[in-house]
N, C-alpha and C positions, 0 to 999 in steps of 0.2 A: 087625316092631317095632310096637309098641303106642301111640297115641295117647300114652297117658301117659310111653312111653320116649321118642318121639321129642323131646316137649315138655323133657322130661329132659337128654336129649343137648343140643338147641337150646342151652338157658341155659348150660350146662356149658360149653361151647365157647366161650362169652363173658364166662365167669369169670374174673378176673385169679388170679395165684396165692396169690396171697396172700387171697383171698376164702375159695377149697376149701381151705388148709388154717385156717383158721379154723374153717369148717366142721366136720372131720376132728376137729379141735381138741374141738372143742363135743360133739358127737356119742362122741368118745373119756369125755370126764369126764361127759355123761349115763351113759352104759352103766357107768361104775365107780362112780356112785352105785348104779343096781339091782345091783350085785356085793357090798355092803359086808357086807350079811346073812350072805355065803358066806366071810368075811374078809378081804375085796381092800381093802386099804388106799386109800381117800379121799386123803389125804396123798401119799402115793408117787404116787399118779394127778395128782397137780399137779405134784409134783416135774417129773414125764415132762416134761411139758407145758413146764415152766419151763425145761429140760435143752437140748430144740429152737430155744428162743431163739438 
């Protein structure tokens, strides 16, 4: 494991759950803005998001 894994794992482990999926969250609707060019609905990418509530 690598310096920057273990530092990784550390905080991870002291995450509430609701932090990482925020995260997940965030991380989901960046990536489906670089997608739009390719036709991945923006809109439906919220939807998801709002669906999980």
């Amino acid at each position: 494991m690598t310096l920057k894994q273990g530092i990784a794992s550390y905080l991870r482990s002291r995450l509430t759950d609701g932090v990482l999926l925020w995260q997940v969250a965030c991380e989901y609707l960046a990536a489906s803005r670089k997608l739009e060019s390719l036709g991945y609905d923006k809109s439906q990418a919220y939807q998801y998001i709002r669906d999980l509530q």
